[in-house]
N, C-alpha and C positions, 0 to 999 in steps of 0.2 A: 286963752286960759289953759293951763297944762292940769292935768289928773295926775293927784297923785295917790294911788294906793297902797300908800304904806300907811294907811291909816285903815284897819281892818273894818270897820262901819262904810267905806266908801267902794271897798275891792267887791267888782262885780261876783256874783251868786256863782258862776261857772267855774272860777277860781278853784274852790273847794273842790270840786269834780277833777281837776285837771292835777291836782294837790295829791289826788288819793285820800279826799277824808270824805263823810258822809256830808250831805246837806241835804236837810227836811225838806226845804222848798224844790228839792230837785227829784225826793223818792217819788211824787207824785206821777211824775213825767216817765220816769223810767218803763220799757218795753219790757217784762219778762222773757228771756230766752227758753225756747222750749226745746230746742236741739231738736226739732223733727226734718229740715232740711237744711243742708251744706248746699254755699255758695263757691261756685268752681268759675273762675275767670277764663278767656280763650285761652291762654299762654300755661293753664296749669292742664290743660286736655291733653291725653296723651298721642305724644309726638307723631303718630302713623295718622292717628284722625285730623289732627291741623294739618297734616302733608294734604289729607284726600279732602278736607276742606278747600285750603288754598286752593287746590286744584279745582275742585269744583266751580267755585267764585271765577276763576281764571276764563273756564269753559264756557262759563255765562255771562263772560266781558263785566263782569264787576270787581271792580279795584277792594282790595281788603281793606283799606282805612273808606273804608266807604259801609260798612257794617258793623256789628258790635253782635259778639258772642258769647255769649254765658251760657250754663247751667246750673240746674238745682238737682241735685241728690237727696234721695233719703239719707237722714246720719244713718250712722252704723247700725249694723242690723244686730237684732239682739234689744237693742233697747227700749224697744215696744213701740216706740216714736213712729220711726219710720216704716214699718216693717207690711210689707205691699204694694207700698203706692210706687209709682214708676219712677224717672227720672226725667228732668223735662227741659228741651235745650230750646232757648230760646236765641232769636235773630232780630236785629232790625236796622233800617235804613232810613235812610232820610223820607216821610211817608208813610215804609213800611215796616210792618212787622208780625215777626211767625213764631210760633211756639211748637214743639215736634216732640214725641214721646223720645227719649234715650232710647237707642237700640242701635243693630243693623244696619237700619235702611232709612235713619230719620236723614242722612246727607244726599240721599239719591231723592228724599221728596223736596227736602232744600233745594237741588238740583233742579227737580221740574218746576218748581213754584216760582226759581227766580227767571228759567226761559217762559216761563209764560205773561213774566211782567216786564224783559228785558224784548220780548216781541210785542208788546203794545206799540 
């Protein structure tokens, strides 16, 4: 049996969403965005920290496609949202996983965290 939705009563609910028009059945579900934190991929961190990254991983015999690197930022400061809370870069592996305050020295505790699991 083929579907066919060109008959607007049979075209699934998501349709509308995908369309750019409103759909009541779908305001329910929706998440409000508060803008209090940005999400930052590995490849958008800037260029000197993924060098001293890679390297780290390197140091500690763990292959880079063998982890996943993010972090969250406060948005922009100013808009009341964010403004205090730290930045927080999170790690994980098959197993495991770590979560590190932004700063300095969160790559040098990456660093001991993952010789301490890479000598088990």
């Amino acid at each position: 049996m083929r579907n066919n939705y060109a008959n607007q009563s049979t075209r699934p609910a998501f349709t509308a969403l995908t369309q750019g028009r409103r759909d009541p059945l779908l305001d329910s579900v929706r998440v409000p965005r508060t803008g209090t934190m940005n999400h930052i991929p590995f490849a958008a961190l800037p260029p000197d920290e993924r060098t001293a990254l890679l390297a780290a991983l390197q140091r500690a015999g763990v292959a880079p496609r063998q982890v996943c690197i993010s972090r969250l930022e406060p948005a922009a400061a100013g808009d009341g949202d964010g403004d205090g809370m730290p930045g927080l870069t999170m790690v994980s592996a098959p197993g495991w996983t770590r979560a590190y305050e932004s700063g300095a020295a969160w790559i040098v505790e990456l660093e001991r965290d993952l010789g301490a699991l890479t000598r088990r």
